[in-house]
C-alpha positions in Angstrom: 0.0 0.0 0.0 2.4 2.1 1.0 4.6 1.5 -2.1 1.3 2.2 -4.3 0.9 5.8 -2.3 4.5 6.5 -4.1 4.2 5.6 -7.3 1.0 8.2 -7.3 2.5 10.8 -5.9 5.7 10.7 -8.3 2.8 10.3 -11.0 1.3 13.2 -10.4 4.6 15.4 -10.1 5.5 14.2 -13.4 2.1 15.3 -14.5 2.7 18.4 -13.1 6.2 19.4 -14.7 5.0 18.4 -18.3 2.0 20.7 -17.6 4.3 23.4 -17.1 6.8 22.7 -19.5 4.1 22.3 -22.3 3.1 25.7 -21.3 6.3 27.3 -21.1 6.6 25.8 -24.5 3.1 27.0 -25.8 4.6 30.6 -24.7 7.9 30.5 -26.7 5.8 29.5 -29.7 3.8 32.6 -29.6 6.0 36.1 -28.8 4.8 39.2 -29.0 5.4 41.5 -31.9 5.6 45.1 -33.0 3.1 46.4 -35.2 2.1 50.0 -36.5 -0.3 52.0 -38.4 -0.1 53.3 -41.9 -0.3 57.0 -41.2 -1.5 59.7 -43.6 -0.1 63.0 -42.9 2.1 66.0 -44.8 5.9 65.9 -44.9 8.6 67.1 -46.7 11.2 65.0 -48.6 14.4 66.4 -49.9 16.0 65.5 -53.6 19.0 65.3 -54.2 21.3 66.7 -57.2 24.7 66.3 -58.0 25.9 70.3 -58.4 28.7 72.6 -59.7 29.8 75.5 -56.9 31.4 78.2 -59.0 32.1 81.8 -58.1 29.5 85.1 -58.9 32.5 86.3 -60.6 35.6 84.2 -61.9 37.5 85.5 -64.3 41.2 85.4 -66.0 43.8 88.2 -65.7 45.6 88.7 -69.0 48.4 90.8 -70.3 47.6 93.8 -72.2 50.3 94.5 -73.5 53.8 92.9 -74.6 56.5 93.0 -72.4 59.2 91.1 -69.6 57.3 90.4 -66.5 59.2 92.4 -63.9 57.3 92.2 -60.8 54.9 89.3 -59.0 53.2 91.1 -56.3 51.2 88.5 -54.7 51.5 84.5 -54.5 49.0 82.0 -55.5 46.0 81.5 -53.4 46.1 85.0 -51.4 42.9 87.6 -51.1 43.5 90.8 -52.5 41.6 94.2 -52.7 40.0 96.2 -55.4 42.6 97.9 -56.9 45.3 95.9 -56.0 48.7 95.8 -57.6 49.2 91.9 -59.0 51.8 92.3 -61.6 53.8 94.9 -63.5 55.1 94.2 -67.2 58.5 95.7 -67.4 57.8 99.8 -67.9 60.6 101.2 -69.3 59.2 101.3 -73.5 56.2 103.0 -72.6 57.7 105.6 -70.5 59.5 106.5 -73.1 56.7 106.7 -75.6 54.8 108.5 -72.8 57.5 111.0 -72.2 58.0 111.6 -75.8 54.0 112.1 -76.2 54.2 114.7 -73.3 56.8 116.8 -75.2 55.0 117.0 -78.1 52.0 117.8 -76.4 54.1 120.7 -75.0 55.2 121.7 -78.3 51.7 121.9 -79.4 50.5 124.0 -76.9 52.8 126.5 -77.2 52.6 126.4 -81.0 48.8 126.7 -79.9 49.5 130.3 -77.6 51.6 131.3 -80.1 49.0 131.2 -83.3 46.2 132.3 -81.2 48.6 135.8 -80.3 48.9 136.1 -83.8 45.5 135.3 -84.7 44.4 137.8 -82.1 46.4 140.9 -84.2 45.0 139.4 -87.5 48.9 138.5 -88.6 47.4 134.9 -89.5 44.3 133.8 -90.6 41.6 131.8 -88.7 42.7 128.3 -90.7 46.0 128.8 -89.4 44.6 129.0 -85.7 42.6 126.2 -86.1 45.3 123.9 -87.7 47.3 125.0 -84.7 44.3 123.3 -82.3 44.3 120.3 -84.0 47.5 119.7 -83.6 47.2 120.0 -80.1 44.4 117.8 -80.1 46.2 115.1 -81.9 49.0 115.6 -79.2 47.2 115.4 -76.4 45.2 112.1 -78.0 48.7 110.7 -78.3 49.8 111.6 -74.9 46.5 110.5 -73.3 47.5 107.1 -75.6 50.7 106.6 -74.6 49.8 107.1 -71.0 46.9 104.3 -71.3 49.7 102.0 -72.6 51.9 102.8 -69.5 48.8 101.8 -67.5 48.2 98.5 -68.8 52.0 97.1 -67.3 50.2 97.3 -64.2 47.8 94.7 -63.8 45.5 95.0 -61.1 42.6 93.5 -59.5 39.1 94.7 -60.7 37.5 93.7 -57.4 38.4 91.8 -54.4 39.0 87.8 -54.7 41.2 85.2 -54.5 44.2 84.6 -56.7 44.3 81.6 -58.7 47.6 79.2 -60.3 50.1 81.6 -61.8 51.0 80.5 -65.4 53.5 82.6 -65.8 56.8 83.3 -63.9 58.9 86.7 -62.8 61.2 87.3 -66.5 58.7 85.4 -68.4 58.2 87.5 -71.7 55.0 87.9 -72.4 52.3 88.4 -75.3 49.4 90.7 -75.4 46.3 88.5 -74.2 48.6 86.1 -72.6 47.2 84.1 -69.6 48.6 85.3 -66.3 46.1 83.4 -63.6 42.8 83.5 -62.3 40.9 85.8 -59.7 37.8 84.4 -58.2 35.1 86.5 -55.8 34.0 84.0 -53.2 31.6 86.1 -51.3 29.0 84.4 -52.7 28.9 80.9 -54.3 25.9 80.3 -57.3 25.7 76.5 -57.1 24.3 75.0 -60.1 22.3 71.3 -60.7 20.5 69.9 -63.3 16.5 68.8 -62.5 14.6 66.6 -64.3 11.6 67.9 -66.5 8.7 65.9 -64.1 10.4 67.2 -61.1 10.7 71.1 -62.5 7.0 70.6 -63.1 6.0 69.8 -59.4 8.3 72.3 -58.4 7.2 75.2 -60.7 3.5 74.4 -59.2 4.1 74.4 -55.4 5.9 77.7 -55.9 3.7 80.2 -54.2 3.9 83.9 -54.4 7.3 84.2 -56.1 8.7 83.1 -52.5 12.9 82.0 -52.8 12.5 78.3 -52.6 15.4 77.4 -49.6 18.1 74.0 -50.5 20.9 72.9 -48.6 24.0 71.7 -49.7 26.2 68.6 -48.9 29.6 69.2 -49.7 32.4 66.4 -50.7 32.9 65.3 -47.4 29.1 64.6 -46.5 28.9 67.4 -44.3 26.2 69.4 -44.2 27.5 73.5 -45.2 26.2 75.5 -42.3 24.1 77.9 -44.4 21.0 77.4 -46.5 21.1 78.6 -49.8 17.9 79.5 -51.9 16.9 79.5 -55.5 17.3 82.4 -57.1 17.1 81.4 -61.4 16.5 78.9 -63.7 17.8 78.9 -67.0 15.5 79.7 -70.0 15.5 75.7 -72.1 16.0 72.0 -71.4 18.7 70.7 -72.7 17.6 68.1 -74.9 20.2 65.0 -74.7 19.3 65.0 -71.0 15.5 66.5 -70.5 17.0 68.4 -67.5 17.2 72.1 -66.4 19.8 74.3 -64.8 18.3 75.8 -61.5 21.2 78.1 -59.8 21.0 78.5 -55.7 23.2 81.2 -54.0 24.9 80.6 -50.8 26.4 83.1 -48.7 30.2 82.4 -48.0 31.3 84.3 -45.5 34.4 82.3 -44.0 35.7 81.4 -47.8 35.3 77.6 -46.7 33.2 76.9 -50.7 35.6 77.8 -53.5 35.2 78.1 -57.4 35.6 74.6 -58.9 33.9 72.6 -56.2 31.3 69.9 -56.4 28.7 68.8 -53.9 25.2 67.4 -53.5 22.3 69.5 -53.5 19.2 68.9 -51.3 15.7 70.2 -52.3 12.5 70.1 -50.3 9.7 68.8 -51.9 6.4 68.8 -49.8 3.9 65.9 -50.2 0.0 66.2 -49.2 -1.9 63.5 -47.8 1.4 60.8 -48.1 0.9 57.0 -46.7 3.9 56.5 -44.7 5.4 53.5 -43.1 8.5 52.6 -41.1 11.0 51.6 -43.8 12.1 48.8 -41.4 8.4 47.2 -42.0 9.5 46.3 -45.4 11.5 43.2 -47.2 12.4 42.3 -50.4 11.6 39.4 -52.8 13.2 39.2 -56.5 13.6 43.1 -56.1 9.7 43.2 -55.3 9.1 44.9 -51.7 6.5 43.6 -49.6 5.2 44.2 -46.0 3.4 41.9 -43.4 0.0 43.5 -42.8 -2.0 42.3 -39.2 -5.8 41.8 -39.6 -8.2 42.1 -37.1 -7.4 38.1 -35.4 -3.7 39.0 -35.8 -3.1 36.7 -38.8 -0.4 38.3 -40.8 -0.8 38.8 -44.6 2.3 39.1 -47.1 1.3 41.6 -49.3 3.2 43.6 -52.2 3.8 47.5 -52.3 4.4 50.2 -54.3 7.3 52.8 -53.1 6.6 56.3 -54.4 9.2 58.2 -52.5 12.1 57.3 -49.6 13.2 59.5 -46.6 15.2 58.9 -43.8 13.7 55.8 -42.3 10.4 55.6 -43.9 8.5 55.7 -47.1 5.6 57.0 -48.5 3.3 54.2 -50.3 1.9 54.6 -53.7 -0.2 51.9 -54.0 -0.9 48.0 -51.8 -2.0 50.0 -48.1 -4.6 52.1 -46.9 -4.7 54.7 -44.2 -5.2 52.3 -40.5 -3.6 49.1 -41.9 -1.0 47.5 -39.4 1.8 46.2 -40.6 4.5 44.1 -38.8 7.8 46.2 -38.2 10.1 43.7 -36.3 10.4 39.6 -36.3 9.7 40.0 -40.2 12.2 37.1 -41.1 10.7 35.0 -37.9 7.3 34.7 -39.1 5.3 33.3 -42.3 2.6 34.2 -44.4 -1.0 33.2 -42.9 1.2 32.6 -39.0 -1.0 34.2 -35.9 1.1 36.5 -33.7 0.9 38.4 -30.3 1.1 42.3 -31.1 2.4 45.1 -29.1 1.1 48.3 -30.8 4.1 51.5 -31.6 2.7 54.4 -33.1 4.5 55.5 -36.2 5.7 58.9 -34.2 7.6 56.7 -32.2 9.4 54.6 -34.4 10.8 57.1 -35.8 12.4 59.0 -32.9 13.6 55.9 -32.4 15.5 55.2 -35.2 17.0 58.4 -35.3 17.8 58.2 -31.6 19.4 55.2 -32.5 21.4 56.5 -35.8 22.6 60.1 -33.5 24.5 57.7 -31.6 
């Protein structure tokens, strides 16, 4: 009897324990996972173009006359004022000529003095005064000529910029029109990207009240420059190889950190009404095809195939396979089958995505 007593009681503990470990196993089977709401609200998205910094005004210092270079004033690189002195062409020829037009200048005008005396006591006649004039007239043309060519052996800057490579060097002997460098005014940038006809279209519509539309610009280095930039032109055609436009944004440039020549990315709003968005982690891929799990009312997921009509960071906006209020799974997604029942734990869409950039700041 007594034996009998503990076979039943190690029975029943065995009982027991498989109870508990069939229900410990029934919970693993069935976690709990996220789900969230297709949301329709207004947001922005920014494009992105591939763009061409240049200068408001870049433009090439050349010789204007022939000559020995005899003086480099400046070195590659440096910031110089209006006004400037840059380089000087050896002087020596035209001070001459210039000296020479001077004296006969001179000459004239006292011939000039003279002729009028006499013209004044009717000793010569009035065509005689007046070939005296224009012969001071050619004079001083000459002088005022030979001065201008003293002038142009001093190159200076037009306004204030940065120097660019010197293609020349001190003795060189140069040509009129010959290239001596480069001077570049980097106040202001005018950055410069080509947009797609569709795209000019949507952009040319949301324009309101003639406002200047404001794009910011990612330089080589994927940093964001500090200053917005707005649109300030388009050009007048498309070109027709590409169907694209030139729009040109200004930036302000106030520590000279953009230069002529650079390249960058461009980043334009765009601002969508009424967009379906989703967390872009909801989403996987089959045969290039994306697809999301959508939860129905009994928490039976669905595989079901959508259409992507734009991408920002961490989410997209749907074009076509949800509605507004679907739930869709957004974690587990490679756990879990087509047609599988699941625990959910609701997340609003708001707070997936502080999430995710909470997660990507760090």
């Amino acid at each position: 009897m007594k034996n009998i007593v503990i076979f039943c009681t190690l029975l029943a503990l065995a009982m027991v324990q498989t109870a508990c470990h069939h229900e410990a196993h029934h919970k693993k089977e069935e976690p709990t996972f996220l789900v969230s709401k297709v949301v329709k609200k207004d947001t922005t998205i920014f494009k992105e173009y591939v763009c061409q910094i240049r200068s408001i005004q870049h433009i090439e210092l050349r010789a204007l006359e022939k000559g020995y270079l005899q003086n480099i004033f400046v070195d590659e690189g440096k910031f110089v004022r209006k006004g400037q002195l840059l380089f000087q062409i050896m002087p020596m020829v035209y001070q001459a000529e210039a000296q020479k037009a001077m004296a006969e200048a001179n000459f004239a005008e006292i011939e000039l003095k003279n002729t009028q005396n006499l013209a004044d006591k009717n000793i010569v006649s009035a065509n005689e005064l007046a070939l005296a004039k224009a012969k001071y007239d050619k004079a001083k043309a000459e002088l005022a000529l030979a001065t201008t060519h003293l002038g142009f052996t001093e190159i200076r800057a037009p306004f204030d910029g940065y120097v660019g490579r010197f293609m020349v060097r001190l003795g060189s002997l140069l040509d009129e029109g010959e290239l001596l460098t480069t001077l570049s005014d980097n106040s202001r940038m005018w950055v410069y990207f080509n947009v797609p006809e569709a795209e000019y279209l949507d952009f040319t519509l949301q324009k309101k009240n003639n406002q200047l539309d404001s794009v910011q610009l990612i330089l080589a280095n994927n940093r964001t420059y500090p200053l917005k930039g707005f649109v300030e032109t388009i050009e007048a055609d498309f070109n027709n190889e590409t169907g694209n436009i030139a729009f040109r944004a200004t930036f302000l440039n106030p520590n000279s950190l953009l230069r002529h020549g650079e390249t960058g990315n461009i980043l334009m709003p765009v601002k969508l009404q009424n967009a379906l968005l989703i967390p872009q982690k909801a989403t996987f891929e089959i045969l290039e095809k994306k697809f999301v799990y959508v939860v129905d009312k009994t928490n039976t997921i669905h595989a079901r195939e959508i259409k992507v009509a734009e991408e920002m960071p961490h989410a997209f906006a749907i074009a076509s396979g949800l509605q507004e209020g679907d739930r869709v799974l957004i974690e587990g997604l490679r756990k879990v089958k087509d047609g599988q029942h699941i625990k959910t734990k609701f997340q609003s869409f708001d707070e997936v995505m502080n999430e995710m950039k909470h997660i990507h700041a760090e």
